[in-house]
Structure formats: structure tokens, C-alpha cells
MOPAC internal coordinates of N, CA, C and O (Angstrom, degrees):
PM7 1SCF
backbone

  N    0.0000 0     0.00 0     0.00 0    0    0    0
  C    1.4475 1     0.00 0     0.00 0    1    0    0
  C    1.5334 1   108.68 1     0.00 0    2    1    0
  O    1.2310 1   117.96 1   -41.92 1    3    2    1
  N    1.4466 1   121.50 1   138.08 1    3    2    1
  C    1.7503 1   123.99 1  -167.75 1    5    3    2
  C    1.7037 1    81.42 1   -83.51 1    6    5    3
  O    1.2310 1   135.15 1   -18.96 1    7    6    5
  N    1.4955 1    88.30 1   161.04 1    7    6    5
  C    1.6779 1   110.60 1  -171.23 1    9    7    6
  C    1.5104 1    89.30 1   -89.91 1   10    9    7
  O    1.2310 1   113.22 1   -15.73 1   11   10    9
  N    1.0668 1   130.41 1   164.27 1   11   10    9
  C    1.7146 1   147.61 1  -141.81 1   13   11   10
  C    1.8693 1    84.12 1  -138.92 1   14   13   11
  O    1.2310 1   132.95 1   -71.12 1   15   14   13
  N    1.5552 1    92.58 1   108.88 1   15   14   13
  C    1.8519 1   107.80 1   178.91 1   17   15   14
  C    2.0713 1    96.39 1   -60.38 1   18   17   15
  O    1.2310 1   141.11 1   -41.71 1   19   18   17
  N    1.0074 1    76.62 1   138.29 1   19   18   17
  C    1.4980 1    93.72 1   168.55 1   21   19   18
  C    1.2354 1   121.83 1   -94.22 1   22   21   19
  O    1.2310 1   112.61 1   -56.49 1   23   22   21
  N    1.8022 1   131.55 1   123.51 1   23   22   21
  C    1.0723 1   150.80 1  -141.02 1   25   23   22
  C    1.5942 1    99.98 1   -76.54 1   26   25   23
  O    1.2310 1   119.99 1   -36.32 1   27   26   25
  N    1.3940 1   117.63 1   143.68 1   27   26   25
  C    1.2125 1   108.29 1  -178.21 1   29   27   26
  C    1.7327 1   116.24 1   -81.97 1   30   29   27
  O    1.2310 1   112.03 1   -37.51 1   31   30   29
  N    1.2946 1   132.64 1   142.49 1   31   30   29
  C    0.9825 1   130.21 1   164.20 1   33   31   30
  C    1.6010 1   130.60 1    -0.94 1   34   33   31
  O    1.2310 1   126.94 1   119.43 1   35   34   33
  N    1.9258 1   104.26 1   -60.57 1   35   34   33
  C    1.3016 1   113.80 1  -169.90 1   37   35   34
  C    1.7816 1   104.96 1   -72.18 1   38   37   35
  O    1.2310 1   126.06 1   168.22 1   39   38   37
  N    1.3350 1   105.96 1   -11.78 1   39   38   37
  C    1.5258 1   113.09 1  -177.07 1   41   39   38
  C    1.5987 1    98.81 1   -90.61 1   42   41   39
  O    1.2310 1   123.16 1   119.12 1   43   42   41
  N    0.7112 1   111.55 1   -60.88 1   43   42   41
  C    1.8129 1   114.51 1  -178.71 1   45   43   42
  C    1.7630 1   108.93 1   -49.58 1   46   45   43
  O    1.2310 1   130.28 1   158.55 1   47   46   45
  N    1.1973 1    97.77 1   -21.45 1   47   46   45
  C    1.4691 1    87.91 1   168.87 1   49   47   46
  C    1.4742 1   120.16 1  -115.95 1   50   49   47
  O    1.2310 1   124.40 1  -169.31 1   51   50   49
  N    1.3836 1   109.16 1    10.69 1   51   50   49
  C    1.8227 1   115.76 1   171.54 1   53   51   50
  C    1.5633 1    88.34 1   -90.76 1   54   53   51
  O    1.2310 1   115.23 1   148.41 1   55   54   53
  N    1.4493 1   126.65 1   -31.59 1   55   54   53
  C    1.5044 1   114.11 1  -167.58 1   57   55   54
  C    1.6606 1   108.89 1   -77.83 1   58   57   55
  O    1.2310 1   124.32 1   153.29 1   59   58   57
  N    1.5538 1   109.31 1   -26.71 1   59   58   57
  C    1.4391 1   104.42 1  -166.11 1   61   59   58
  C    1.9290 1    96.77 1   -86.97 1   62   61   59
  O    1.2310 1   120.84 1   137.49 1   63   62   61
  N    1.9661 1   116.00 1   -42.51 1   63   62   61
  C    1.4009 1    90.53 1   173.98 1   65   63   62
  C    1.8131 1   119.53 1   -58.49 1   66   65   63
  O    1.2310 1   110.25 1   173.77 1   67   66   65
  N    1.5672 1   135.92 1    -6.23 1   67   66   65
  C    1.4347 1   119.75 1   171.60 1   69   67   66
  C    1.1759 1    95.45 1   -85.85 1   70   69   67
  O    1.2310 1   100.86 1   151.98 1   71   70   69
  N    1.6317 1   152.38 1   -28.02 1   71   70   69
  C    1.1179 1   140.96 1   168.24 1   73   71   70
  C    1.5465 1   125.27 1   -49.54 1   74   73   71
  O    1.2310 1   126.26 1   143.62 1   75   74   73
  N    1.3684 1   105.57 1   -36.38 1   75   74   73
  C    1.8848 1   130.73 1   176.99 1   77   75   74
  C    1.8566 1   103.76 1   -57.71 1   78   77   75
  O    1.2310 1   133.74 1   140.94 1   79   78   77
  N    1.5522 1    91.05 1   -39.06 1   79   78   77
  C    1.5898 1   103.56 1  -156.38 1   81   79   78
  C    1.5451 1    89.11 1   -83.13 1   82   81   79
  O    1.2310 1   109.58 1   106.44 1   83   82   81
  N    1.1876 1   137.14 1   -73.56 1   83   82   81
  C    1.2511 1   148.42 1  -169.31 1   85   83   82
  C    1.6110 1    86.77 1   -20.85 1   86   85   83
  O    1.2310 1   128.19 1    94.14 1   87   86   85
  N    1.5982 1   101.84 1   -85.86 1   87   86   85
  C    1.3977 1   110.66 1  -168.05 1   89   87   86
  C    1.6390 1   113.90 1   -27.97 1   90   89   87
  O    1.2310 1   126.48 1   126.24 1   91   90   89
  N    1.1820 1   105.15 1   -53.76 1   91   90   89
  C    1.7382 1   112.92 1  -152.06 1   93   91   90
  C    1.6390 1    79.75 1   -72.77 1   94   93   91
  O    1.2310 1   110.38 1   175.90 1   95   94   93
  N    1.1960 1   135.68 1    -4.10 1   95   94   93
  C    2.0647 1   114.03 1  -169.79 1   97   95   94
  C    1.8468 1    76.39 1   -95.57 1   98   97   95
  O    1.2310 1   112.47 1   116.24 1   99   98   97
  N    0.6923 1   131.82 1   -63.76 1   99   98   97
  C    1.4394 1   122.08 1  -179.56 1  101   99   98
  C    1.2557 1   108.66 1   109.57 1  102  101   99
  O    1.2310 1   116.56 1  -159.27 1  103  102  101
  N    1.4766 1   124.15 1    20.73 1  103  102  101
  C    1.7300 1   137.94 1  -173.85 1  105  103  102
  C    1.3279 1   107.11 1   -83.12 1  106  105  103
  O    1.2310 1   121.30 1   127.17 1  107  106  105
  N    1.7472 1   115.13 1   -52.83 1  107  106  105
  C    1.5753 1    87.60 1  -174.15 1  109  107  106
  C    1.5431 1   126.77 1   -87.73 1  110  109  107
  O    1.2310 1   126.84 1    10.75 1  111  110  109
  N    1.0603 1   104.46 1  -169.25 1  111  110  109
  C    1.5834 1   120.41 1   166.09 1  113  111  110
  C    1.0795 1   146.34 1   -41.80 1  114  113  111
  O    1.2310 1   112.06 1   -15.27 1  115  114  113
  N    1.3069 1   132.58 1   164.73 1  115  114  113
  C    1.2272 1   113.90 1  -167.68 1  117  115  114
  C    1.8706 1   102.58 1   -96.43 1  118  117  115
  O    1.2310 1   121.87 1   170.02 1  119  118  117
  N    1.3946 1   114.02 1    -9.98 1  119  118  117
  C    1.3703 1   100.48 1   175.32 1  121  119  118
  C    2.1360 1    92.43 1   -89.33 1  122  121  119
  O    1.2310 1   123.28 1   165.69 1  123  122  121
  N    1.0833 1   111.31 1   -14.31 1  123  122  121
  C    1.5481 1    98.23 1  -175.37 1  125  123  122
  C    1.4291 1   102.08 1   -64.17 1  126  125  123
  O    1.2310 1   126.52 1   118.76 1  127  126  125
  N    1.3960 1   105.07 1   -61.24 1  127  126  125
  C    1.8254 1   121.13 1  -175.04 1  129  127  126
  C    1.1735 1    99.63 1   -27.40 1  130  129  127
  O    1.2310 1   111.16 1   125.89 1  131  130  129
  N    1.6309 1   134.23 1   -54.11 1  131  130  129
  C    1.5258 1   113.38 1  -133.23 1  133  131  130
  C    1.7180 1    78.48 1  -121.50 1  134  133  131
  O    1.2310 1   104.77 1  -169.25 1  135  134  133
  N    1.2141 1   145.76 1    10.75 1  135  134  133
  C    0.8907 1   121.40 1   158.66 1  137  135  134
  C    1.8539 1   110.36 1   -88.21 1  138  137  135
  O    1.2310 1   120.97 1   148.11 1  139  138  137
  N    1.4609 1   115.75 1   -31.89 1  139  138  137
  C    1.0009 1   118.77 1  -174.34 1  141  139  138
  C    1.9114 1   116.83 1   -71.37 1  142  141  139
  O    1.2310 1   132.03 1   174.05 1  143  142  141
  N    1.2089 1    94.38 1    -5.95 1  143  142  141
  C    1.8211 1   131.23 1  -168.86 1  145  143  142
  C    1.4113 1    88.52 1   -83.57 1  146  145  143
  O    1.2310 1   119.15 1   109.78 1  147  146  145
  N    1.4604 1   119.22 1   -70.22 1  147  146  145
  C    1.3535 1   141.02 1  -177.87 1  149  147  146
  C    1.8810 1    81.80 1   -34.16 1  150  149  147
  O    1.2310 1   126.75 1    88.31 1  151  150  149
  N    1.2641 1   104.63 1   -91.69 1  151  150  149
  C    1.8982 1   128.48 1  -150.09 1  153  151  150
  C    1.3977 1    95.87 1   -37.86 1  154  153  151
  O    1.2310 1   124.27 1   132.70 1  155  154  153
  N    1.6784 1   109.42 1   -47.30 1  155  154  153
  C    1.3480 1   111.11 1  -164.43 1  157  155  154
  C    2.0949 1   117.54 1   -72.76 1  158  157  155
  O    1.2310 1   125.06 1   178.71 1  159  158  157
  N    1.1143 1   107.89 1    -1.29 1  159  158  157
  C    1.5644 1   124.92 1   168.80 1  161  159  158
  C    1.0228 1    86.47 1   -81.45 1  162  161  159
  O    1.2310 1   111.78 1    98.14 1  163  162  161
  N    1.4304 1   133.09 1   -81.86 1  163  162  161
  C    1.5977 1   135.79 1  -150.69 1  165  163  162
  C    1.2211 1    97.65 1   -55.22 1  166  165  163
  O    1.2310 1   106.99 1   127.85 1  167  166  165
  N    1.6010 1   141.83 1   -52.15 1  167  166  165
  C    1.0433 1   102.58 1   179.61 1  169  167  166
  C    1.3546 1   152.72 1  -125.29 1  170  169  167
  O    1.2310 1   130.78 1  -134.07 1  171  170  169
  N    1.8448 1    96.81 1    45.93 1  171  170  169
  C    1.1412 1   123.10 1   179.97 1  173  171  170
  C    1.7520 1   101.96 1   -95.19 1  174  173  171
  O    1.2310 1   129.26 1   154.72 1  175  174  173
  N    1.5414 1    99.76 1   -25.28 1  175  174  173
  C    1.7372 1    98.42 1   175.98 1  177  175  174
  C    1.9464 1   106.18 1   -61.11 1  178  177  175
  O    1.2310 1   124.43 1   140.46 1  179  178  177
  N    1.6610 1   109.09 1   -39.54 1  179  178  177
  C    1.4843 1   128.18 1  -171.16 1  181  179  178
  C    1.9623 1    89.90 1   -42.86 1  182  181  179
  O    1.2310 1   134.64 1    92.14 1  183  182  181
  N    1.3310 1    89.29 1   -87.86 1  183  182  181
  C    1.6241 1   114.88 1   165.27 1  185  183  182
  C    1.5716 1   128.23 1   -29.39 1  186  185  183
  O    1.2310 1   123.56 1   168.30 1  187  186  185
  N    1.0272 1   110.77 1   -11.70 1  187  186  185
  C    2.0084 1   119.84 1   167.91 1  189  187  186
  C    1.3603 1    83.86 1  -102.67 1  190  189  187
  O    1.2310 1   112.26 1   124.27 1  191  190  189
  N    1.7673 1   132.22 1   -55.73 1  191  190  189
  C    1.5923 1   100.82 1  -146.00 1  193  191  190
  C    1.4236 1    97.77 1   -81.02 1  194  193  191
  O    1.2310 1   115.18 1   153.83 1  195  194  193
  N    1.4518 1   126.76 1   -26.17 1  195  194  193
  C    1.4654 1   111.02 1   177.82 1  197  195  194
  C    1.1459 1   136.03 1   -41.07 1  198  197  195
  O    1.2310 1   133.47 1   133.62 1  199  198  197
  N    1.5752 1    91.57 1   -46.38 1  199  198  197
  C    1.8495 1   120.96 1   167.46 1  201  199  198
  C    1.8965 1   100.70 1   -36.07 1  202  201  199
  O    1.2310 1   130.19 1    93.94 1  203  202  201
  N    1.2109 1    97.95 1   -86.06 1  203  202  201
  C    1.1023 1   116.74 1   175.53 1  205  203  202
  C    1.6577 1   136.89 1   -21.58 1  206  205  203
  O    1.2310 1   128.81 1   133.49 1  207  206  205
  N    1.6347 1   100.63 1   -46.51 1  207  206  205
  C    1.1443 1   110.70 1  -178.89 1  209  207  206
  C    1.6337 1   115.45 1   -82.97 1  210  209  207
  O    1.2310 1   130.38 1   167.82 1  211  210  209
  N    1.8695 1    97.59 1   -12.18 1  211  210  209
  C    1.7602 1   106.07 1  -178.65 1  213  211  210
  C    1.7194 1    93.62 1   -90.63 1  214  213  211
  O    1.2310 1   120.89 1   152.26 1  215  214  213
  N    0.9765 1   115.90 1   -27.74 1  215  214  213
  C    1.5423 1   122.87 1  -179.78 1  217  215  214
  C    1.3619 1   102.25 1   -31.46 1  218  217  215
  O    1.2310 1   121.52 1   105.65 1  219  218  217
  N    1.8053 1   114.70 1   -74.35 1  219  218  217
  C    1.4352 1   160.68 1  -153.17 1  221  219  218
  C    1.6472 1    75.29 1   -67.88 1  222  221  219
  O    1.2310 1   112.38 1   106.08 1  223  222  221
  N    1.3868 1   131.98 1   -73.92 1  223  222  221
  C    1.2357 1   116.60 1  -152.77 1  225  223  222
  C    1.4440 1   105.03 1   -52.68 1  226  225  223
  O    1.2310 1   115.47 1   135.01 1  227  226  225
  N    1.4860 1   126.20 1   -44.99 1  227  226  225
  C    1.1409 1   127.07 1  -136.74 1  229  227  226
  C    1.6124 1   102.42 1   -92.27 1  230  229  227
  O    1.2310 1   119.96 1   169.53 1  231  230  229
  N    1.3483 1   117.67 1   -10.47 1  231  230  229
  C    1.6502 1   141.67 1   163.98 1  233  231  230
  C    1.5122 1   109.91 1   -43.08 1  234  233  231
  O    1.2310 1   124.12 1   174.96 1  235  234  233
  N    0.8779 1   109.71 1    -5.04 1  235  234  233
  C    1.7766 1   122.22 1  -179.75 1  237  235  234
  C    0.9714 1   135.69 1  -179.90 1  238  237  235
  O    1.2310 1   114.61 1   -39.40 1  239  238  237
  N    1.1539 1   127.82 1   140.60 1  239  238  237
  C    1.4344 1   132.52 1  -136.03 1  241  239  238
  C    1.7990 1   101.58 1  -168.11 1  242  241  239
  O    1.2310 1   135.19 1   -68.66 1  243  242  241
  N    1.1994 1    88.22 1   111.34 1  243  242  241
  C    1.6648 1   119.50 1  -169.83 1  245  243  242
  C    1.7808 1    95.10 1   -74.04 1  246  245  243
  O    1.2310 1   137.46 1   -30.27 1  247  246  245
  N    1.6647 1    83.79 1   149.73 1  247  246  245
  C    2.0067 1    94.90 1  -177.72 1  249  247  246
  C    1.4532 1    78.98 1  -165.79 1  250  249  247
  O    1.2310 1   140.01 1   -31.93 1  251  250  249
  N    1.9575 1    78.80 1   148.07 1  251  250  249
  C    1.8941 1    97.63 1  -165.30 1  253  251  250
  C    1.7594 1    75.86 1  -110.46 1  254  253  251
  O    1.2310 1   123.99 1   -48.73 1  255  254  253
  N    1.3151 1   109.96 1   131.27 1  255  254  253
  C    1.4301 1   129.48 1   138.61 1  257  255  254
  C    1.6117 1   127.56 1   -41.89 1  258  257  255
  O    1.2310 1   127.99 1   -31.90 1  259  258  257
  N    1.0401 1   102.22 1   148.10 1  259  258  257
  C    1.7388 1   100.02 1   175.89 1  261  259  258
  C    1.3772 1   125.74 1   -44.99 1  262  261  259
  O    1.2310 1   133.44 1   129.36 1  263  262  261
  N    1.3575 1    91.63 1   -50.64 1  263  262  261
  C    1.8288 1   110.84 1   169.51 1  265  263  262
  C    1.4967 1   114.35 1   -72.52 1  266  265  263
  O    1.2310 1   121.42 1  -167.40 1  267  266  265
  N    1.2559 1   114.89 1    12.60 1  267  266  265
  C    1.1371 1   107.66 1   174.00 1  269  267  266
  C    1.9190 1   126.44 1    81.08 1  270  269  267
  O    1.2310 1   121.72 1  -178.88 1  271  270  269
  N    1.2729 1   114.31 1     1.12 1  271  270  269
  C    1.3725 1   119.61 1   172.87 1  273  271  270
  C    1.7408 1    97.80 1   -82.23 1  274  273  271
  O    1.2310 1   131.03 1    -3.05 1  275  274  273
  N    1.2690 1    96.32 1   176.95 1  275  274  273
  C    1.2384 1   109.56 1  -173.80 1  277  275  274
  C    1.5600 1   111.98 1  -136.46 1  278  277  275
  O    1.2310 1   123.01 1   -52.54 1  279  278  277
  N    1.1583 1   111.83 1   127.46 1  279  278  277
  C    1.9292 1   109.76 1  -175.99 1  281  279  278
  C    1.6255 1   123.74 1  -135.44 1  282  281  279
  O    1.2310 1   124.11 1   -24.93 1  283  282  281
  N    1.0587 1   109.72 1   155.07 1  283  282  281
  C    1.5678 1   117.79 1  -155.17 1  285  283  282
  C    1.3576 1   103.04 1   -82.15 1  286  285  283
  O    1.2310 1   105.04 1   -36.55 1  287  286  285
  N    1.2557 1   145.29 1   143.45 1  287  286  285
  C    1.3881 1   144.26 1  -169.68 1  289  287  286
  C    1.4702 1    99.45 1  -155.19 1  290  289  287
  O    1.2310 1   115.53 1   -73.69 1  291  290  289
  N    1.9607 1   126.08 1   106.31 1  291  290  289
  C    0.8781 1   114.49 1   172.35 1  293  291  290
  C    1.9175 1   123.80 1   -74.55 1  294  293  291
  O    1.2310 1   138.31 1   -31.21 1  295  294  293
  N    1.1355 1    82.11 1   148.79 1  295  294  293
  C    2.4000 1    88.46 1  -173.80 1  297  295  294
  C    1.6261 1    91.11 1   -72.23 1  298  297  295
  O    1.2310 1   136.83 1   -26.34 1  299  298  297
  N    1.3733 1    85.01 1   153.66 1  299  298  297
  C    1.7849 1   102.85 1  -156.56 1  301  299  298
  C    1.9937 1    83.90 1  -142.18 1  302  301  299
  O    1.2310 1   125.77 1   -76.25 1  303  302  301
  N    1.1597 1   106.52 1   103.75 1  303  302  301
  C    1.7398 1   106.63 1   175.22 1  305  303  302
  C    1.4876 1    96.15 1   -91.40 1  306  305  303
  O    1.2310 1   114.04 1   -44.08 1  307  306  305
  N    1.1658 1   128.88 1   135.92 1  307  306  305
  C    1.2321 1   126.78 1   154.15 1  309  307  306
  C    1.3264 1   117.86 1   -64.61 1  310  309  307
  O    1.2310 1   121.63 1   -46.07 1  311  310  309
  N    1.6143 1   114.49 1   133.93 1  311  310  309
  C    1.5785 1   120.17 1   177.26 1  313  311  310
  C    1.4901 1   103.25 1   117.55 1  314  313  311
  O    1.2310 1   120.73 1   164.51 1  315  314  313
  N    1.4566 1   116.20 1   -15.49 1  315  314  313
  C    1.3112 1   119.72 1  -152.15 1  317  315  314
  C    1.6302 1    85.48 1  -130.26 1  318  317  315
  O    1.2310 1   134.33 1   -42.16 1  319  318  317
  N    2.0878 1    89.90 1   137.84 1  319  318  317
  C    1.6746 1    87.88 1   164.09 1  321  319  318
  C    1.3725 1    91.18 1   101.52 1  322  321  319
  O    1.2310 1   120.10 1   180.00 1  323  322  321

């Protein structure tokens, strides 16, 4: 069986803000609510680790030396830390 592509970030979070919206109109049901309750965990968890995992990338940031080596330099945001 082919592995099932995994949704990109910016999609996982267009699905969870119509999930936000649904909820906040306060129209459906109570099996809609808590299933959409359900979806909207899953994919706000999707949406933190993405965060997260671009976080980690962005924690370092490579620079070539004169001589040509290359060295690890962790990112330093001001405000943070």
C-alpha cells in the first residue's frame, strides 16, 4: 500500500482555522463539535511540531570561513532566552 503524502503545514492550518470557525458559529452538533474538537487537536499537534521542527532548523546557521571550512553558529533572536 503507497504511504499517504502528508499535508503541508500551511494546509493543516487552513483546515484547523475552518475548524476554529465552525466551532465559534456554534451551529453544529454535538457529534459535529467533538468530532471537529477531535480533528482540531490533531491538527494543531501537526502545526506545533512543524513549528518546532523549523525552529530546530533555524537554530543554526552555517558560515564558510575564509579558508573555506564551514562552522555551526547557533541563531540567537533577540528577546528570547
Amino acid at each position: 500500500m503507497p504511504r499517504r503524502k502528508e499535508a503541508s503545514f500551511e494546509k493543516n492550518l487552513q483546515d484547523l482555522e475552518q475548524i476554529v470557525e465552525r466551532l465559534e458559529n456554534g451551529e453544529a452538533g454535538l457529534d459535529e463539535i467533538m468530532a471537529d474538537y477531535t480533528k482540531g487537536i490533531e491538527l494543531s499537534g501537526k502545526c506545533l511540531e512543524a513549528l518546532k521542527k523549523a525552529e530546530q532548523q533555524m537554530d543554526i546557521l552555517l558560515q564558510v570561513s575564509p579558508d573555506g571550512s564551514v562552522t555551526e553558529q547557533e541563531l540567537v533572536i533577540e528577546g528570547e532566552q
